[in-house]
C-alpha positions, -999 to +999 in steps of 0.1 A: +473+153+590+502+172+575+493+188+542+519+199+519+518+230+506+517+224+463+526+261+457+562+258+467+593+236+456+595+200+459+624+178+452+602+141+440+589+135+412+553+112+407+574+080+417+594+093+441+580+075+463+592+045+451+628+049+457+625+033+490+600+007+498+609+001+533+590+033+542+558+041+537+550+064+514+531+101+511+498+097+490+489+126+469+454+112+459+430+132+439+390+129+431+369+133+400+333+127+392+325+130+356+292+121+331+258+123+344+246+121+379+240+091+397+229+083+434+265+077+444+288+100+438+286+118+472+290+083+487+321+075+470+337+106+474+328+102+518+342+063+515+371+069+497+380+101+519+374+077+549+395+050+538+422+073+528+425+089+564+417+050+578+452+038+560+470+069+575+458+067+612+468+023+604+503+033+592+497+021+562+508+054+546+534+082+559+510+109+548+481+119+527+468+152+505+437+148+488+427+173+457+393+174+438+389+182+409+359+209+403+338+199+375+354+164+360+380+165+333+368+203+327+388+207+360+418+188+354+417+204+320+416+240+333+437+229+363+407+240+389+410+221+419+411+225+456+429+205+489+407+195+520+423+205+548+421+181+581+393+200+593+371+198+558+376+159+564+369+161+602+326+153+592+333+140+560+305+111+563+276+140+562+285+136+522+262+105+524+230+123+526+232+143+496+224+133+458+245+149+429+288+155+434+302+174+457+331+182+432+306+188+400+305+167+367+307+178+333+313+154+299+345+159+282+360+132+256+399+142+261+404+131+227+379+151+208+402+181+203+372+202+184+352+201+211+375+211+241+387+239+218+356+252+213+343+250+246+375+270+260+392+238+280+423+238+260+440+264+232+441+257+196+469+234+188+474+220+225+458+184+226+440+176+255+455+146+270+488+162+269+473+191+287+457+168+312+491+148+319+510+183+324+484+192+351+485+160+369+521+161+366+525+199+382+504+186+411+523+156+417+494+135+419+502+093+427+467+084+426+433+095+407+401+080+416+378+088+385+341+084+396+319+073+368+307+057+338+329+033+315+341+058+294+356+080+325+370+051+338+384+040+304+400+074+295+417+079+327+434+045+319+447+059+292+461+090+302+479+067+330+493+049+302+504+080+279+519+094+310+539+063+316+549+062+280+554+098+272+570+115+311+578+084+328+554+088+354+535+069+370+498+075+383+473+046+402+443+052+386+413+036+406+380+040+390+344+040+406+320+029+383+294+050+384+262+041+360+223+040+370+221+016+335+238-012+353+253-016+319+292-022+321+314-058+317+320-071+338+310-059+365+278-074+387+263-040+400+270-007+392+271+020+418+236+037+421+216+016+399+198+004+429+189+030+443+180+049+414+150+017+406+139+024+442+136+061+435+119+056+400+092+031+421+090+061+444+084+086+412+058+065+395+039+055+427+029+093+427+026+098+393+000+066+386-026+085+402-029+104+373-049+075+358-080+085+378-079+120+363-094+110+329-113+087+315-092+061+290-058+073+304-026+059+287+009+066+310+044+059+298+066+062+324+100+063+303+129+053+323+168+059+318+188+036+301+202+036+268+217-002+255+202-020+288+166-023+302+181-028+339+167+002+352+132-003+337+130-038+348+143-033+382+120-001+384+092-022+373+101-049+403+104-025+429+074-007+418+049-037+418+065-046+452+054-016+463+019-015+451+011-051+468+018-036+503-008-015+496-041-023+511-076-017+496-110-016+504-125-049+511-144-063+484-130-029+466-159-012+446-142+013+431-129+015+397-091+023+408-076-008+419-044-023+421-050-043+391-056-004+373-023+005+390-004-017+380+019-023+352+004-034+321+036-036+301+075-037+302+091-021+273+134-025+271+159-029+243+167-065+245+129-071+234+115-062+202+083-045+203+052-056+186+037-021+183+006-038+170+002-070+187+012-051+222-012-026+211-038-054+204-034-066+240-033-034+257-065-023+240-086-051+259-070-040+290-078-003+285-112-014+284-118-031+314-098-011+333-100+025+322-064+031+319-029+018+306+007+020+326+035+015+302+071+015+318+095+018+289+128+027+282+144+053+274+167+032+243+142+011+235+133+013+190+162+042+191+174+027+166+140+026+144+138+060+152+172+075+139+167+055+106+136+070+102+141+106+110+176+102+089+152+089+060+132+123+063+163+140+063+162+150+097+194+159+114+200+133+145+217+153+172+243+134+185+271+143+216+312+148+222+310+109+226+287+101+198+259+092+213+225+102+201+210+126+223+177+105+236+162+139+246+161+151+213+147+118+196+123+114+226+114+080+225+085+084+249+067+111+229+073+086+198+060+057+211+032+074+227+013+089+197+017+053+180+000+032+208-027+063+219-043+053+186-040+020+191-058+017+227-079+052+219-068+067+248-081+101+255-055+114+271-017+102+272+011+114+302+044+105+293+069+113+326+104+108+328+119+099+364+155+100+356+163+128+371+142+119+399+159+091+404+198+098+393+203+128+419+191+112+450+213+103+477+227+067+476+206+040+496+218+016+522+225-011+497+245+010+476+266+026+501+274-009+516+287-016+481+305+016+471+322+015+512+332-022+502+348-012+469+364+019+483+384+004+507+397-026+484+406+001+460+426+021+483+442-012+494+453-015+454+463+020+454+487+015+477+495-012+463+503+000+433+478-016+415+452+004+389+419-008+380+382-006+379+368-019+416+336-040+411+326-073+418+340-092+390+313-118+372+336-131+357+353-146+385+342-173+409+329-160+439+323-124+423+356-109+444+361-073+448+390-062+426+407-041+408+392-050+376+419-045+347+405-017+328+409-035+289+384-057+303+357-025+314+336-021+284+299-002+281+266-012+264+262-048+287+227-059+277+200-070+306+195-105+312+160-109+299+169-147+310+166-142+350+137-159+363+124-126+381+120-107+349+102-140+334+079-142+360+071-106+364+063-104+325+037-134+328+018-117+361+015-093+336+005-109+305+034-100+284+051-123+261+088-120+246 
C-alpha cells in the first residue's frame, strides 16, 4: 500500500480525483468516533479498515491513506490525527475484541462557539466549522467516516455541505450510527444496542443476588436511554431469558426463587408511571416474595423531574447539546425514595449498568451488522455517494443504504406495540 506522505506538496485538490473517471482514483479516507461509548466502535473502525484495503487489493481504487482522528471533533478541531501505515493494518481485525474507540471520543457541538472557545479547540473569533473545513481541507481528505450518534452524523453532513458551498470541495461523508438507545429514524438497529441489552442481562444477573442480602429488598436497575425505552426493554428480554435457563432445586424450598429473581416491573418513557397504583401492586409482591426488581430507565419522568426542581428553583444542569445531564437529575435515586415508602422496603440498591454495558466489545450480531454496513458504505464512498448506512425501515425489504442524512433524526420512541414487549409485561403483571 503506497502511503503518501501529507507533509510535502501536492498538486490536487479534494476533487481531483474527479478529473478523470476512467481511472480509479486515490482514497484519502479518514475516521472519527465521537459521543459516548458504545459496543461498536472498535468494530467499525476494523470493518471499515478491512473494506477499505478489500476495494484496493479488488482494483476498485488506485490507492488508499487512512487518517484518524484522536479524540472526535476535538481532533479534527485541533488537527491531531495520525496515518496507519500498511503494517498497523496488517492485524487490523484484533480491533474486534476490544470495547471503547481506538481513536478516543469526546462531545463537541461545532456550532456552539462558547463552548469550543472555552474549552481551548478553537481561538476567540475563529468559528469552529470553518476551522474544521480548513483542516479537512489541508489534509486533502475525500472521505470521512463519522462513527456515532445522530448528531455526529448530522453535523458532519453539514460541514460537507458548508465545504461544498464555501471552498468548493467536496468530501463523502459516510456515517456509522452509533447509539446503545436504538433511538434514530429511520433506521431498524443501531450499532451496539444489542449487545449492550446482552451485557446489561449479564450486569443484573449478578447484581439480583443482592436481594438475598436483606430482608424487604427494593432494586432499581436503571438502564441507559434517554427519549426510548429500547435498551430497558430489550435488557429486560434478555435478562428473563436468561433466568429461565437457570435450574433450581426440585420442589425448591428456599425463599430465593426465580419468581424473587425476576423482574417485577418495566419502567420506560413511552409509559406513564402510576407511582401509586405501580406501588400498590408492587407492595403485594414485596410481601410474598421478600424483595422487588425494578428495571427502569434512565429518561423515564425526566421531564417531571426538571419541572419540579426548576419549581424549587434548582438549577438543571444541562450539556454543549442541551441535553439535561441525567446524572445530575438521577432519575434512579428519585424514583427510588418514592416507591421504598410505598413497598416499605428496608433497604433500596439502585445500580446503573450503562457503563457496563456501553464499553464492551461488540457481539456477534452486531459485528455481522456493522461488517454488512461497512462494506455497502465504502461501495457508496466510492461511489460518490454520502449518507447514513443502516437498514432503512422505511423501505421495503429494509435495504442497506446510504441513508440521506435530512432523513437521520434522534429521539425515535420504542414501539411499546411489538407483541414481545406486550407479552413480557403480562408474565409480569404489568399493565400500560
Amino acid at each position: 500500500i503506497a502511503l503518501p506522505n501529507f507533509h510535502t506538496s501536492h498538486n490536487f485538490t479534494l476533487s481531483t480525483f474527479q478529473n478523470d473517471p476512467t481511472m480509479p482514483e486515490h482514497m484519502n479516507v479518514a475516521l472519527m468516533t465521537s459521543g459516548g461509548l458504545a459496543p461498536c466502535l472498535s468494530s467499525s473502525c476494523a470493518h471499515l479498515i478491512q473494506k477499505w484495503n478489500d476495494a484496493l487489493a479488488a482494483g476498485s481504487i488506485s490507492g488508499l491513506t487512512i487518517r484518524c482522528y484522536k479524540d472526535g471533533y476535538m481532533g479534527i478541531l485541533t488537527g491531531d490525527s495520525f496515518i496507519l501505515s500498511a503494517d498497523d493494518m496488517k492485524n487490523i481485525e484484533s480491533l474486534h475484541n476490544l470495547g471503547g474507540s481506538p481513536i478516543g471520543n469526546s462531545r463537541v457541538k461545532l456550532t456552539n462557539i462558547k463552548d469550543c472557545v472555552a474549552r481551548g479547540f478553537v481561538k476567540e473569533g475563529e468559528e469552529p466549522i470553518e476551522v474544521a473545513a480548513q483542516r479537512l481541507i489541508a489534509d486533502e481528505v475525500n472521505v470521512l467516516h463519522t462513527i456515532g450518534g445522530d448528531d455526529t452524523n448530522t453535523q458532519a453532513a453539514e460541514l460537507s455541505k458548508y465545504i461544498l458551498e464555501q471552498h468548493g470541495g467536496k468530501v463523502i461523508v459516510i456515517g456509522m450510527p452509533k447509539t446503545i438507545d436504538n433511538d434514530v429514524y429511520p433506521i431498524r438497529q443501531t450499532f451496539g444496542a444489542q449487545t449492550a441489552a446482552i451485557e446489561g442481562a449479564k450486569f443484573f444477573s449478578n447484581v439480583v443476588s443482592e436481594s438475598t442480602a436483606n430482608p424487604r429488598m427494593l432494586i432499581l436497575h436503571e438502564c441507559m436511554g434517554r427519549d426510548s425505552g429500547y435498551l430497558t426493554a430489550a435488557t429486560a428480554q434478555a435478562y428473563l431469558e436468561s433466568l429461565n435457563k437457570l435450574d433450581f432445586p426440585s420442589n425448591n424450598p428456599f425463599p430465593t426463587s426465580k419468581e424473587s429473581r425476576g423482574i417485577h416491573a418495566v419502567w420506560i418513557p413511552e409509559i406513564a408511571i402510576d407511582i401509586a397504583a405501580e406501588g400498590a401492586r408492587l407492595k403485594e409482591l414485596m410481601d410474598k416474595y421478600g424483595c422487588i426488581n425494578v428495571f427502569l430507565s434512565e429518561g423515564s419522568g425526566v421531564k417531571d423531574i426538571v419541572a419540579e426542581m426548576e419549581a424549587n428553583g434548582e438549577e438543571v444542569q444541562r450539556d454543549s447539546f442541551g441535553h439535561v445531564s441525567l446524572a445530575k437529575i438521577n432519575p434512579g435515586q428519585y424514583f427510588a425514595k418514592r416507591l421504598a415508602t410505598l413497598v416499605k422496603a428496608e433497604k433500596v440498591l439502585v445500580q446503573k449498568s450503562g457503563y457496563f454495558g456501553r464499553s464492551a466489545p461488540a457481539n456477534a450480531f452486531d459485528r455481522d451488522l456493522i461488517g454488512r454496513c461497512a462494506a455497502v458504505g465504502v461501495q457508496s464512498a466510492i461511489e460518490g455517494v454520502s449518507g447514513c448506512m443502516g437498514e432503512d425501515e422505511d423501505k421495503e425489504g429494509f435495504p442497506i443504504r446510504a441513508i440521506e442524512f435530512e432523513r437521520i433524526k434522534g429521539g425515535k420512541p420504542f414501539d411499546i406495540k411489538q407483541t414481545w414487549f406486550i407479552e413480557m409485561l403480562a408474565a409480569i403483571g404489568q399493565t400500560h
